[in-house]
Each structure stands twice: as C-alpha cells, then as structure tokens.
C-alpha positions, 0 to 999 in steps of 0.5 A: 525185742527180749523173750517173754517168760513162759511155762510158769510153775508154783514154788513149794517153799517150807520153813527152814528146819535148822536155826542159825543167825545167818539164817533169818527166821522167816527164811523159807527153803525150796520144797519143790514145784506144785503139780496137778499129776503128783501129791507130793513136790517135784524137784526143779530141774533146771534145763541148760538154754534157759535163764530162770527168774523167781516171782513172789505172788501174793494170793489175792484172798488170803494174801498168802506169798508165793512163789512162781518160777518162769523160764525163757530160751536164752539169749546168746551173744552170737545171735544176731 
C-alpha cells in the first residue's frame, strides 16, 4: 500500500527578477515556505528519507495558483 503525503506547506514563489528567453515570463521562483511563526520566508530544507512532490492549488475565491509541498518517509527497495 503507498505512503500517503503528509506535513504540507505553502510554497512562497516570486517572479523571476532576470529575463532570459530560456525563461518564460510567467515562470515564478521558489521564495520559501509560509509559516504562522516568522514574517519573512523559510528556506526549504529538504530532510534525507523522504521524497517531496509539488502541488499547485488554486484558491477557491480569488483563483490565485499556489503552491503546496508534501512530503512522505520513502520507501526503499530492501523493505519487504
């Protein structure tokens, strides 16, 4: 049976402050994570057992995209 995802998080993402034609102009760049404790972003720290999946949302009101990362213990080959 897989591992539900779990201890999702809010995405801060911000416009991409360099131009480039590699980059399209409504790319976004990962900010941070939102968080009740602090004003300003958290850095992601990504912790070693786990696999991470982004998630886009869409707020129901205003229909703004964001963005949510989850996470879930891995799995490994050697568990039976």
């Amino acid at each position: 049976m897989a591992r539900p995802y779990g201890d999702p998080v809010e995405i801060l993402t911000a416009p991409v402050p360099a131009q480039s034609p590699f980059i399209p102009g409504d790319a976004k760049i990962v900010v941070g994570v939102v968080a009740p404790a602090s004003p300003d972003p958290i850095p992601i720290v990504l912790l070693p057992g786990f696999e991470y999946r982004m998630v886009e949302w869409r707020h129901p009101t205003t229909h703004e995209i964001h963005w949510r990362l989850e996470r879930r213990k891995s799995s490994r080959l050697d568990e039976d």
